[in-house]
Backbone as CSV, one residue per row, in Angstrom:
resi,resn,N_x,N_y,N_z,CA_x,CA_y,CA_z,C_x,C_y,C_z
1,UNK,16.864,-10.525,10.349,16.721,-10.543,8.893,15.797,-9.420,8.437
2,UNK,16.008,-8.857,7.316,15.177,-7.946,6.754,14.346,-8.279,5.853
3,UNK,13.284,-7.785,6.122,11.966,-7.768,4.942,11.783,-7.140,4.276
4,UNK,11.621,-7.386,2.856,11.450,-6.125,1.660,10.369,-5.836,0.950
5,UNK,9.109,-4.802,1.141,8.127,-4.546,0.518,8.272,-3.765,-0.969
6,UNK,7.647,-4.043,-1.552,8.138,-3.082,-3.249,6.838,-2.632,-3.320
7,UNK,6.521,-0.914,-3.366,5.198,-0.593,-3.484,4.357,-0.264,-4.206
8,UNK,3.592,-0.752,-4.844,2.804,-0.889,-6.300,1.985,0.362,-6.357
9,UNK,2.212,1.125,-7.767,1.224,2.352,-8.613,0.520,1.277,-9.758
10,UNK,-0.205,2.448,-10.117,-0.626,1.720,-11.374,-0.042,0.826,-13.224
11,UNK,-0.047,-0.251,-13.632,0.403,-0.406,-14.456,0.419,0.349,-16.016
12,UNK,2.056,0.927,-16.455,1.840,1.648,-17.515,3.013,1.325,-18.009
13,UNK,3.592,1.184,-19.686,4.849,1.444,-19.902,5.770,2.519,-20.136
14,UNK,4.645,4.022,-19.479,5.364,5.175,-19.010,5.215,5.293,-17.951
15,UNK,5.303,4.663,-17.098,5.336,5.149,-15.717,6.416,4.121,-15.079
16,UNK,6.503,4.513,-13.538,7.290,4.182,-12.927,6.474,2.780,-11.918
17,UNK,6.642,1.308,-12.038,4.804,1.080,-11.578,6.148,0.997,-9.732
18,UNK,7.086,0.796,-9.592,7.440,0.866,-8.308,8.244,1.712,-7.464
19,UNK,7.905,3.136,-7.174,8.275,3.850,-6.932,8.970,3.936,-5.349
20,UNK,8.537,3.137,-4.251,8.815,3.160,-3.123,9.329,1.157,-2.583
21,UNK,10.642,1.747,-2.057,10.734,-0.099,-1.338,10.899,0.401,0.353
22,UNK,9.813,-0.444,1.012,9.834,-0.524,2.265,11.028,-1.700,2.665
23,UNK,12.053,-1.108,4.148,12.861,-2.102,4.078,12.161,-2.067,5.804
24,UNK,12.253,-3.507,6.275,11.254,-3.956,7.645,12.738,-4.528,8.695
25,UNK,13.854,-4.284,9.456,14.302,-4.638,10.193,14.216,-4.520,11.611
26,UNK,13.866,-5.434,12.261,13.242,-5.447,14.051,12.333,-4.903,14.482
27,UNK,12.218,-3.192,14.616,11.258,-2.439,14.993,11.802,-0.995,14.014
28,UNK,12.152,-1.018,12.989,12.565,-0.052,12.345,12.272,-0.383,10.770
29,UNK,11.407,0.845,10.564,11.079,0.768,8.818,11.816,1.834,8.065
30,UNK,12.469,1.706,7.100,12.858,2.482,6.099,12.344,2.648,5.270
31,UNK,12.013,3.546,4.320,11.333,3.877,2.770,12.646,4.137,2.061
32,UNK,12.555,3.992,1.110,13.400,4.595,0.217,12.545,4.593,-1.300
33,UNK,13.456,5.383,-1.932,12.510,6.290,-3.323,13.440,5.246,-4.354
34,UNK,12.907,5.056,-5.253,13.409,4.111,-6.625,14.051,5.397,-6.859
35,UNK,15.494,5.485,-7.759,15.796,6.281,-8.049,17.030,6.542,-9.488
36,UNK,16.560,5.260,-9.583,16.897,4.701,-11.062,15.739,3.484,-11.980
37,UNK,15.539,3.607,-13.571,15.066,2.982,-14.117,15.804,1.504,-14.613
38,UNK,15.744,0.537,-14.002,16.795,-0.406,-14.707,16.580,-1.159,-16.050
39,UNK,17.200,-1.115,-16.714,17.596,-1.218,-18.046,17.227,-2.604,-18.501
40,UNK,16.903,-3.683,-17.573,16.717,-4.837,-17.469,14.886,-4.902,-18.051
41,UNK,14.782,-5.985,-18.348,13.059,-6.248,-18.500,12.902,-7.230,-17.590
42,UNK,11.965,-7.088,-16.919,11.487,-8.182,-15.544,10.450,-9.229,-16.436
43,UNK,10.940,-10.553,-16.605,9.328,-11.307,-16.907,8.620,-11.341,-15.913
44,UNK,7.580,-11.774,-16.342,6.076,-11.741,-15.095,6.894,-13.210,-14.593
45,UNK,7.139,-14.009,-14.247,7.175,-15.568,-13.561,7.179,-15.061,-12.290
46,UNK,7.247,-16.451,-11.371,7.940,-16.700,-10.279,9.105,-16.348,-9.470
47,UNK,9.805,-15.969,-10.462,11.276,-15.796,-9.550,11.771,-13.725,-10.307
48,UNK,10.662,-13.855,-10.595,10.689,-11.877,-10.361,10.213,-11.427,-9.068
49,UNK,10.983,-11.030,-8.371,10.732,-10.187,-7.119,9.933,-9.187,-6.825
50,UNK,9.731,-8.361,-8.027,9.226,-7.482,-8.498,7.459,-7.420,-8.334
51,UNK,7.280,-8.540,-9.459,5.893,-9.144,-9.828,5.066,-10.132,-8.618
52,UNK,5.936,-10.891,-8.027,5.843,-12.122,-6.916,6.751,-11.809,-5.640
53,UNK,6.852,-10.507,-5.037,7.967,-10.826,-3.746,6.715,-11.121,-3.027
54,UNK,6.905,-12.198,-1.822,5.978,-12.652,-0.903,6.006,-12.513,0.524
55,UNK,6.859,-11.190,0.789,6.900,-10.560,1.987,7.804,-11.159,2.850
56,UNK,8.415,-11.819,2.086,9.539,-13.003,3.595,11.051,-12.092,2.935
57,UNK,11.008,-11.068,2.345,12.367,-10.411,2.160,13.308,-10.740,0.971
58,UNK,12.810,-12.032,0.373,13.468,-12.495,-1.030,13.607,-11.374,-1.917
59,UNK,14.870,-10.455,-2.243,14.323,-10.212,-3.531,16.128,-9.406,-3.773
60,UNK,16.141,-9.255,-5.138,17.432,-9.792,-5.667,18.616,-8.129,-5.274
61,UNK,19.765,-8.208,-5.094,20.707,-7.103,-5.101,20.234,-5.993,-6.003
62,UNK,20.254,-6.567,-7.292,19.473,-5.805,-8.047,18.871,-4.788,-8.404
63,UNK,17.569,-5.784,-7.807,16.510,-4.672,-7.249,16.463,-3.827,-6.113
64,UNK,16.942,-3.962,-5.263,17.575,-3.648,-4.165,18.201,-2.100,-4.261
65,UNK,19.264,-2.311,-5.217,20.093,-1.502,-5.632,19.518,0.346,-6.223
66,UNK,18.253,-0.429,-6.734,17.843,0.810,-8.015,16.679,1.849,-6.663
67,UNK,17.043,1.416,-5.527,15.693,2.006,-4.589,17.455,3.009,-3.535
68,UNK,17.835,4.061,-3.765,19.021,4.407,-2.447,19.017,6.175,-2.351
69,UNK,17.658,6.587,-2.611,17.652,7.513,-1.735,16.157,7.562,-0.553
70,UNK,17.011,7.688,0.611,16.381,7.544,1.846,15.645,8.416,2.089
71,UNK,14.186,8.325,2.446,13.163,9.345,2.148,12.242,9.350,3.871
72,UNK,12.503,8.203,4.770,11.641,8.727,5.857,11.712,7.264,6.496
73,UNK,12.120,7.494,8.095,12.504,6.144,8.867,11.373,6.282,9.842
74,UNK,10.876,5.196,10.861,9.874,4.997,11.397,10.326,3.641,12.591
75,UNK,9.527,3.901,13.523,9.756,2.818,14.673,8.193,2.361,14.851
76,UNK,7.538,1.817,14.092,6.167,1.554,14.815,5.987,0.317,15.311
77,UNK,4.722,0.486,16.124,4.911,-0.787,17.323,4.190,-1.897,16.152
78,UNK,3.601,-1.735,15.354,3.257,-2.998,14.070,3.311,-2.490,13.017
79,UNK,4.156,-3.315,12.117,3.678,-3.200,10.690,2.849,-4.163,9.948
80,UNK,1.898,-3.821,9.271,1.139,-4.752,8.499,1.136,-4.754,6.818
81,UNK,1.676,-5.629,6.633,2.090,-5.745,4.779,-0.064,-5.998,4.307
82,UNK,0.187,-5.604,3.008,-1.073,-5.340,2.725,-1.186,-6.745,1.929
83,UNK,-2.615,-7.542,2.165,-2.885,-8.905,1.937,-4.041,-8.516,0.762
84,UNK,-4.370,-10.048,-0.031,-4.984,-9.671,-0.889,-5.449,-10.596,-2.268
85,UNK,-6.185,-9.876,-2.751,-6.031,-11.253,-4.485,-6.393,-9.795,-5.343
86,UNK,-6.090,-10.798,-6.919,-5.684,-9.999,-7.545,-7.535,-10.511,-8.239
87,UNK,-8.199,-9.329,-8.297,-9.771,-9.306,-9.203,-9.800,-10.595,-9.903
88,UNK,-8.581,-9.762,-11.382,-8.610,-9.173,-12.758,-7.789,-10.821,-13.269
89,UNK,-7.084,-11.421,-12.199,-6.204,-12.656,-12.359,-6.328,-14.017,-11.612
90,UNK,-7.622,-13.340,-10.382,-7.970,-14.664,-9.777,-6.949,-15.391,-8.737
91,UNK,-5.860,-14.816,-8.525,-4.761,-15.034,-8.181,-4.717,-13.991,-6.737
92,UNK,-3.705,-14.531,-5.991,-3.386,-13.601,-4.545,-2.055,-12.670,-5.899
93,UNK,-2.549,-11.222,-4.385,-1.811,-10.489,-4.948,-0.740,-10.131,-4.426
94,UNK,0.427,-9.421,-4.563,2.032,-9.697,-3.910,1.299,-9.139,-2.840
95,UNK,2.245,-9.540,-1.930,2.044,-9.498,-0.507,3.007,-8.061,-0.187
96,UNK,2.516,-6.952,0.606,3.204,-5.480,1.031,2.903,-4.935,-0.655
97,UNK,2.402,-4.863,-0.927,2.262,-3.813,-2.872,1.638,-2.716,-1.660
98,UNK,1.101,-2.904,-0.529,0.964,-1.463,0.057,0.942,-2.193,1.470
99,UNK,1.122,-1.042,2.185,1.953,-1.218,3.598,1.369,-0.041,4.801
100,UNK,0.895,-0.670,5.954,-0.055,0.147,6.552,1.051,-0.353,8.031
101,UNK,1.140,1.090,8.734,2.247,1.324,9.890,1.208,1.430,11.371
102,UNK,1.604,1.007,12.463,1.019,1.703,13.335,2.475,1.775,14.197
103,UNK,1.706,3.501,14.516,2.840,4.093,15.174,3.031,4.090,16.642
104,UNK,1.541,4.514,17.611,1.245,4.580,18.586,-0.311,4.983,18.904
105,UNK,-0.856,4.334,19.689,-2.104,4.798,19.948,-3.435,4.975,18.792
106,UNK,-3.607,6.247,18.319,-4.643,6.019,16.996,-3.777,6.452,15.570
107,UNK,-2.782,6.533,15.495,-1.708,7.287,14.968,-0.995,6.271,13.822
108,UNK,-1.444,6.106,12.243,-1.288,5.162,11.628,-0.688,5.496,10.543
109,UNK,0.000,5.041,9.686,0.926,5.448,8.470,0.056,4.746,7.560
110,UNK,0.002,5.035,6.087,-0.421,4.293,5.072,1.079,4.471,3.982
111,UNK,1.528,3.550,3.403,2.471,3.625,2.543,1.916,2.753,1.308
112,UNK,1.066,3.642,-0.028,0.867,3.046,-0.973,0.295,3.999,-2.049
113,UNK,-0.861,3.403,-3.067,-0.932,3.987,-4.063,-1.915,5.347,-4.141
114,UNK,-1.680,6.619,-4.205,-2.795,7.467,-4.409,-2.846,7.839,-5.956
115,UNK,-3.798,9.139,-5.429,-4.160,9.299,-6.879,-2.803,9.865,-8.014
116,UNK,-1.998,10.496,-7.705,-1.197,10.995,-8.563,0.627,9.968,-8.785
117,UNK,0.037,9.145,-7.860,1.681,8.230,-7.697,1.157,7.468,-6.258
118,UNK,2.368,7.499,-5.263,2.954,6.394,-4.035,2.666,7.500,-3.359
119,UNK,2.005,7.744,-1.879,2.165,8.303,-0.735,2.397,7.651,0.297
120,UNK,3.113,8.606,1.132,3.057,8.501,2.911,2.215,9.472,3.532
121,UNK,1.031,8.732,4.268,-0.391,9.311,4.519,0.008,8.798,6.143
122,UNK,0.035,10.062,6.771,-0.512,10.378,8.212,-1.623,10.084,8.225
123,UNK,-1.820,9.370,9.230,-3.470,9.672,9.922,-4.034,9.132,11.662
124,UNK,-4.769,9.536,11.776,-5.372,9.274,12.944,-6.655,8.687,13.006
125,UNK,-7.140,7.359,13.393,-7.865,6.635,13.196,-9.007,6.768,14.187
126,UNK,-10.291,6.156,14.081,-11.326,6.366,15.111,-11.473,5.252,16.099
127,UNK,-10.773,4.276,15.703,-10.675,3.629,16.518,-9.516,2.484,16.262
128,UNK,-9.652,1.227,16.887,-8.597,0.464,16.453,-8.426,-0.415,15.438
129,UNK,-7.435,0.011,14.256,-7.042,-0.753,13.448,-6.688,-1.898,13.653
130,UNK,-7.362,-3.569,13.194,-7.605,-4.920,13.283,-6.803,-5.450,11.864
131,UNK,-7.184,-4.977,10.758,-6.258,-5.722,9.600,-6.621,-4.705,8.427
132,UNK,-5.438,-5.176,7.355,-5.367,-4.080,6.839,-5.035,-4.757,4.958
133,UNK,-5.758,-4.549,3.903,-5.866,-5.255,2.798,-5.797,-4.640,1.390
134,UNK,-5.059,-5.059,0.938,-4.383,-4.312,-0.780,-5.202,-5.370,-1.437
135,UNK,-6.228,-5.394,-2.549,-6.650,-6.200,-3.683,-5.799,-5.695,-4.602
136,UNK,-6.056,-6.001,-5.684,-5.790,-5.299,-6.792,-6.733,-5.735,-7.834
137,UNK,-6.763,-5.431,-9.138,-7.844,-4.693,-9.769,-7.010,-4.834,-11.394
138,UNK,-7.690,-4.203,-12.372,-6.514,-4.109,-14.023,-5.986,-2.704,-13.784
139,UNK,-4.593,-3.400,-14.375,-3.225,-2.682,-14.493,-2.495,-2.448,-13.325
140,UNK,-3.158,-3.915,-12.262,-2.070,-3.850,-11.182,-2.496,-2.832,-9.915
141,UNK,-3.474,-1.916,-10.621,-3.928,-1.028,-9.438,-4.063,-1.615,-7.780
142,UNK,-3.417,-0.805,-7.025,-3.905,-1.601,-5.671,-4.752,-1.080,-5.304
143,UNK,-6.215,-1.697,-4.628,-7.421,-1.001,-4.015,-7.154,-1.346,-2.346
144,UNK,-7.014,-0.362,-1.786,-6.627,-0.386,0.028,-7.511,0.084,1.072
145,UNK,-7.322,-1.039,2.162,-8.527,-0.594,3.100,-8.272,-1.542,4.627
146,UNK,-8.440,-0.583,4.979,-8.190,-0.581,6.628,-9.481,-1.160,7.324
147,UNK,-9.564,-2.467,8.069,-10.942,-3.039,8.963,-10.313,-2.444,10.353
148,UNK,-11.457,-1.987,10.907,-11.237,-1.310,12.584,-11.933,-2.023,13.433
149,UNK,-12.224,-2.091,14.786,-12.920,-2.709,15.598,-14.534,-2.443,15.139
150,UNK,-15.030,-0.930,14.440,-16.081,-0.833,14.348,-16.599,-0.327,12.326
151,UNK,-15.148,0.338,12.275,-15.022,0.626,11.137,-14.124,0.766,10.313
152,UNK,-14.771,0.824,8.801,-14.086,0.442,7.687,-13.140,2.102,7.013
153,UNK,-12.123,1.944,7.012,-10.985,2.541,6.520,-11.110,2.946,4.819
154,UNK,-11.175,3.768,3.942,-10.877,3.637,2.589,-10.209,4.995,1.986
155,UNK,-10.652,5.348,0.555,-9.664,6.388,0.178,-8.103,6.611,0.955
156,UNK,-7.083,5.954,1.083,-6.181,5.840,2.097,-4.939,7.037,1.380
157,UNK,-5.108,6.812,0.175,-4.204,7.582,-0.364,-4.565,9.188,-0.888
158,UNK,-5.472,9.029,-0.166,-6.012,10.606,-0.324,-5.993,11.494,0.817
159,UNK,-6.012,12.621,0.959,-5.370,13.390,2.070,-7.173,13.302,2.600
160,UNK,-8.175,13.567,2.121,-9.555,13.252,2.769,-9.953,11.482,2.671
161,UNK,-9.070,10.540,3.609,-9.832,9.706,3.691,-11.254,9.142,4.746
162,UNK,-11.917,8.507,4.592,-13.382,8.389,4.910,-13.471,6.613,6.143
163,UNK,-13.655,7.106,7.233,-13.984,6.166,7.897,-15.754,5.981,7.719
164,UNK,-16.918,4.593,7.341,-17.695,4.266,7.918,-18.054,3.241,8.606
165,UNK,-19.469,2.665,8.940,-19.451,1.712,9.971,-19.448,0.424,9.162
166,UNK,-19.088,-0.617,10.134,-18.408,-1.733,9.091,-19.634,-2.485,8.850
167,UNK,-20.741,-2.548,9.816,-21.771,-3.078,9.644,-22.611,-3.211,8.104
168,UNK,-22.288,-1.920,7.532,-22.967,-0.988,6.401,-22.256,-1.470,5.165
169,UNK,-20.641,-2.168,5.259,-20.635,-2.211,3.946,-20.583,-4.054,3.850
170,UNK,-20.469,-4.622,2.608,-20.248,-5.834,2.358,-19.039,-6.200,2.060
171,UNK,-17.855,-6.586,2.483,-16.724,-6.483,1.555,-16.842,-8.022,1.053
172,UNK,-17.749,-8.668,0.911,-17.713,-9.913,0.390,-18.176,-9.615,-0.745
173,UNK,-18.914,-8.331,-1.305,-19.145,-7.957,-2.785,-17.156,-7.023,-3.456
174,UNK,-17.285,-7.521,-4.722,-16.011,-6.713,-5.480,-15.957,-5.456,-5.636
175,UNK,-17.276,-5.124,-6.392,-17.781,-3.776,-6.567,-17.776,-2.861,-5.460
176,UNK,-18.254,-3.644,-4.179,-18.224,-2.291,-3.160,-16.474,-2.651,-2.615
177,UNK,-15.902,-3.406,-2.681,-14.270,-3.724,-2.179,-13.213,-2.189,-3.561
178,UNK,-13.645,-2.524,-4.615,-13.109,-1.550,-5.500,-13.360,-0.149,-5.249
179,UNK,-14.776,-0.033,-4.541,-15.057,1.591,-4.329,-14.536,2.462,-3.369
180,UNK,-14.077,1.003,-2.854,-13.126,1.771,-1.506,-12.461,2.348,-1.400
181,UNK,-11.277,2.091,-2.639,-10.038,2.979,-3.082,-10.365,4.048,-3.372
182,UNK,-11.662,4.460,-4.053,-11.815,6.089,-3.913,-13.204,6.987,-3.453
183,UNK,-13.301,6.097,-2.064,-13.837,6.381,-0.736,-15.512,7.030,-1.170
184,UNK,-15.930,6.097,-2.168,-16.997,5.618,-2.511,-17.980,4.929,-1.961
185,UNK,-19.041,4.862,-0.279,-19.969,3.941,-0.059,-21.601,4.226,0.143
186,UNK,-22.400,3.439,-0.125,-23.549,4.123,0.093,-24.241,4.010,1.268
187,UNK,-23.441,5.003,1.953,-24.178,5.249,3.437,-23.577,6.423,3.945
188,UNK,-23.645,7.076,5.762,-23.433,7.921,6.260,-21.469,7.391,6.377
189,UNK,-20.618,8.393,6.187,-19.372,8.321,6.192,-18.788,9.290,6.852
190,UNK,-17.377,9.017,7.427,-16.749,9.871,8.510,-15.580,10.459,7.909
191,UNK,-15.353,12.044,7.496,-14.202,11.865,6.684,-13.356,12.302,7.672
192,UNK,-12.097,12.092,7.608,-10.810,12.076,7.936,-9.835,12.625,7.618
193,UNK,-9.671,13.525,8.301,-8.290,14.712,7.196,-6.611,14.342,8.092
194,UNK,-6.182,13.576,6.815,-4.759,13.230,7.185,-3.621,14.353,6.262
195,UNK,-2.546,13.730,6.979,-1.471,14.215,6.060,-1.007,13.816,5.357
196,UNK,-0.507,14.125,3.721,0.576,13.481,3.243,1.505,13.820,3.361
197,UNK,2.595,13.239,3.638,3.931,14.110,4.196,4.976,13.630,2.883
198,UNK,4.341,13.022,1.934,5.270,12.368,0.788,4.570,12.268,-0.287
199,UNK,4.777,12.154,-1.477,4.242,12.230,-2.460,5.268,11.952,-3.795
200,UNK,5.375,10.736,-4.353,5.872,10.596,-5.282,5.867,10.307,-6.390
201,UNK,6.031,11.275,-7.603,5.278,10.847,-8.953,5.344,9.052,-9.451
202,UNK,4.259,8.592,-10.468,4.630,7.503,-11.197,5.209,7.293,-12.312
203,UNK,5.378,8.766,-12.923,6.198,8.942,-13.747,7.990,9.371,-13.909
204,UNK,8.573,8.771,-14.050,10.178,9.021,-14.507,9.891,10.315,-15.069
């Protein structure tokens, strides 16, 4: 069976807020690029796929449909859908709104929100990636961050993201969980020069 991630930008009614759907079958990931606006209005409830998919692959032809040009396939030995609550709503937040790959060895994919839209962020980690977490924040923003055996993962969607030691930060505070997304902490930090090999606007 296949699993369907939908990957969250920021909320706007000019923008595009889901630009990338991860499709998850056996040991093989697909991306594909949204590549139509559908004409439809999604309500916020329950049974929008969109707003609420919960990572078990539910989500309608539809939507499905408006994601069919194929942008970059992958075999990694785990994928981890990005877990989470939502600040701003008190609420968990969809489950995969960002999507973190491991490929082999220190060698890790990030599939989610940067600064200008959705990236696919190469990188190489310092050590071993343990779990991996999307909050979100107002207007849907996802804030993303990688826990390692020793250290903490952030800025993910930036081509300079910043490993430090995990000891150093609190993620049981909001404020320092939000700063993460743009690789914000107050201490000694390790930066990290990845690739983006993708880059897709949030705007139509």
């Amino acid at each position: 069976m296949s699993k369907y991630y939908v990957i969250y930008t920021i909320d706007s009614p000019t923008e595009n807020r889901y630009p990338l759907l991860v499709k998850h079958k056996r040991n093989t990931v697909k991306i594909y690029e949204r590549t139509e606006e559908h004409e439809d209005k999604y309500p916020k409830n329950k049974n929008n796929p969109l707003h609420y998919h919960d990572g078990i692959g539910v989500i309608g032809k539809k939507v499905k449909d408006q994601y069919k040009k194929l942008i970059k396939t992958y075999k990694p030995k785990k994928i981890i859908p990005g877990t989470g609550i939502h600040f701003d709503r008190f609420e968990a937040a969809p489950v995969g709104n960002s999507v973190l790959l491991w490929l082999e060895k220190d060698k890790y994919v990030y599939i989610g929100n940067g600064a200008k839209g959705v990236v696919i962020h190469e990188f190489n980690s310092i050590d071993k990636i343990k779990n991996f977490h999307s909050n979100m924040a107002r207007y849907d923003a996802p804030i993303s961050y990688a826990v390692g055996e020793k250290y903490i993962y952030g800025n993910l969607g930036d081509d300079e993201i910043f490993a430090a030691k995990a000891e150093k930060i609190d993620l049981n505070n909001e404020n320092t969980v939000r700063n993460l997304s743009v690789g914000y902490v107050n201490n000694k930090k390790i930066e990290i020069h990845g690739t983006i090999i993708y880059e897709v606007s949030n705007v139509f």
